[in-house]
Structure formats: C-alpha cells, structure tokens
C-alpha positions as CSV (number, residue, x, y, z in Angstrom):
1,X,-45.4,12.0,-14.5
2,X,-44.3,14.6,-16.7
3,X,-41.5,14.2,-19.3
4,X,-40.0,17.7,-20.2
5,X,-38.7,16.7,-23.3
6,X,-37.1,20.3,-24.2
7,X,-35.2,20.5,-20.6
8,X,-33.6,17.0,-20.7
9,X,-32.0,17.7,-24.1
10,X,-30.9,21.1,-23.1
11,X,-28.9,19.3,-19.9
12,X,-27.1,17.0,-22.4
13,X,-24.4,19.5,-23.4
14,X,-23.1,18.0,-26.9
15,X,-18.9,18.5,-27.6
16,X,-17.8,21.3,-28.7
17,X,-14.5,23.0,-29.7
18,X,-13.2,26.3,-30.9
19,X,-10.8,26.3,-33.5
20,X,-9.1,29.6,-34.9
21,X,-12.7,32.5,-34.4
22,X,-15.5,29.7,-34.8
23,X,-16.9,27.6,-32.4
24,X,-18.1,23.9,-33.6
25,X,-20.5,22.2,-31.9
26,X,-20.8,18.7,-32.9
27,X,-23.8,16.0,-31.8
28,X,-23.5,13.1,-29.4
29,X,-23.3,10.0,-30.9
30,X,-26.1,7.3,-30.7
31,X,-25.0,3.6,-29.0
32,X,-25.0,2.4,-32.7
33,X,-22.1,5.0,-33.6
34,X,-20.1,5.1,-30.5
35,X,-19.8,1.2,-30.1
36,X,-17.2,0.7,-33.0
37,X,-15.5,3.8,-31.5
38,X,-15.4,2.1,-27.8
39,X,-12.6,-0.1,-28.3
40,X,-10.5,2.3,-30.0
41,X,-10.7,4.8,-27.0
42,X,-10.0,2.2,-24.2
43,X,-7.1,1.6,-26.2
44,X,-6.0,5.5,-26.3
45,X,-7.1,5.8,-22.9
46,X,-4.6,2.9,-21.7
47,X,-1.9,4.1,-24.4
48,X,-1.3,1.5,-26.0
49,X,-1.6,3.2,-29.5
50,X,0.7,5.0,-31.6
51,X,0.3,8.6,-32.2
52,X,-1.5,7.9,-35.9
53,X,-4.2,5.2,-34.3
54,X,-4.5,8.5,-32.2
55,X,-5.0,10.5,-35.2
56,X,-7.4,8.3,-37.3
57,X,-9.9,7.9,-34.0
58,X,-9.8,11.6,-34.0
59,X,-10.9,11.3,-37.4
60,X,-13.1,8.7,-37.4
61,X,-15.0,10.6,-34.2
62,X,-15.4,14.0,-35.8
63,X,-16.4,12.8,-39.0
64,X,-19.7,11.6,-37.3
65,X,-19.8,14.0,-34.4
66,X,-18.9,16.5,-36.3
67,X,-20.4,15.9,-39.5
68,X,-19.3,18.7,-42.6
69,X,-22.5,19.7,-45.1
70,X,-21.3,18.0,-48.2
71,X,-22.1,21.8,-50.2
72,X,-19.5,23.4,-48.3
73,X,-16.5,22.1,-49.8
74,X,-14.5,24.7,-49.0
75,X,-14.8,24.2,-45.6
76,X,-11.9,21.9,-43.5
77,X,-13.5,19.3,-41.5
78,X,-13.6,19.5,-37.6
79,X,-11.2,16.4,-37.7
80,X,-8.2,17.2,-40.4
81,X,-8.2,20.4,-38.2
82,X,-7.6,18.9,-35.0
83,X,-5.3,16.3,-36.3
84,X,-3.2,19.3,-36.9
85,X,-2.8,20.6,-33.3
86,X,0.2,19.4,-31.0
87,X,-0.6,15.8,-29.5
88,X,-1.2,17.0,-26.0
89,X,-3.4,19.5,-26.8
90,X,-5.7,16.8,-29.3
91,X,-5.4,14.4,-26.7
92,X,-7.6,17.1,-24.2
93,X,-9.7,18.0,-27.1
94,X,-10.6,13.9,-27.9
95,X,-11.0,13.6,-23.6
96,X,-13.6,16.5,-23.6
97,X,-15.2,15.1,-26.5
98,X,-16.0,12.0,-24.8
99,X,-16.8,13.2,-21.6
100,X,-19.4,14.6,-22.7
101,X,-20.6,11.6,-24.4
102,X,-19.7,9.8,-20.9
103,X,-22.0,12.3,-19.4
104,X,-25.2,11.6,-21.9
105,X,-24.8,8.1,-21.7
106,X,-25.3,7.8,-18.1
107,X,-27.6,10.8,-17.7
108,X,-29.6,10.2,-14.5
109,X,-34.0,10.3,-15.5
110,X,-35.1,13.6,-14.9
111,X,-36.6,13.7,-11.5
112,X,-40.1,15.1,-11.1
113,X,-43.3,15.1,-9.0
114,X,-45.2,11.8,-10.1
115,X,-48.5,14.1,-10.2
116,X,-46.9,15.9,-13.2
117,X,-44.8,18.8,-11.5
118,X,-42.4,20.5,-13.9
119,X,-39.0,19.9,-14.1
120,X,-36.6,23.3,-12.9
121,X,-33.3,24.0,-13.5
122,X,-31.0,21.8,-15.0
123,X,-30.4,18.0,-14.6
124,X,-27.7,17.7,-12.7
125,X,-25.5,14.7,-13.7
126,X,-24.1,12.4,-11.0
C-alpha cells in the first residue's frame, strides 16, 4: 500500500479567514492543543457562556492556530482582530474554524489499491 503523504495533507484544508485585504491561514491544531479547548466549545456551542468566555476562546484558539511571528510586532494578532467583529459574525468565524478541525480529526485513511496504486483527486471526507 502506498501512503501519498503530499495528497492527504493537501485534503486537510486548515482555517482560514480574511480580514480587511489579507487572508490568514492558520494550522490545525494537534489533539494535545485542541483538548483544553474542547470543553470550552461544547460550552459555546450549547450557550451557556457569556459573550467574554466567547471572546477569550476566540483568543485562546487563534493564538495557537493562528500563531503571530514574535518579530512582527507591528502586526495585530488573528484573535484581537476578530474579537473586534459583531458577535454573530465571530460566532461563524469560530464555527468555520472548528469545522475544519472537525473535518481533520475524523479524516477517513486515504483509500488506495493495496498493490501500491496512487491516490487521485482529493480525499473526500465523509
């Protein structure tokens, strides 16, 4: 079997957002980072959190999603940007964030002949 290491990465499609003219696109997060977010979003997705629990997740996300080089100093983070924006609209921001993490947590194995056929196209996530 064949493990096409360049195509299975390429079908995780990592968050991204565009704010003002540039486009951020952040990283998904490892099981070791997104497990202390977990509860935090069950609790926004149920809401049973007050606007500023809202705000500090969005934080707390972006700042390792999103991470800022520590050179550009200048630059606003991906986070204190969003926080900014009307609630309904970070709300839909935060929930295509994590579907996308959704997605590359439950990614399907890439399906392939045994005898080492290729991999075409994209994955397709079920």
């Amino acid at each position: 079997m064949r493990f096409d290491t360049p195509e299975y990465l390429e079908a995780l499609e990592p968050p991204s957002v565009v704010l003002g003219s540039r486009t951020y696109v952040g990283r998904l997060l490892s099981i070791h980072q997104w497990m202390p977010l977990q509860p935090r979003v069950q609790a926004a997705a149920q809401g049973d959190v007050a606007l500023q629990e809202i705000h500090n997740l969005a934080l707390a996300y972006c700042r390792v999603a999103f991470p800022k080089p520590w050179w550009k100093f200048w630059r606003r983070s991906v986070g204190r940007q969003l926080v900014k924006l009307p609630p309904n609209v970070l709300m839909r921001a935060l929930a295509s964030f994590f579907a996308c993490q959704g997605r590359a947590m439950v990614l399907p194995p890439p399906q392939g002949d045994v005898e080492g056929e290729p991999l075409t196209g994209r994955l397709a996530v079920t």
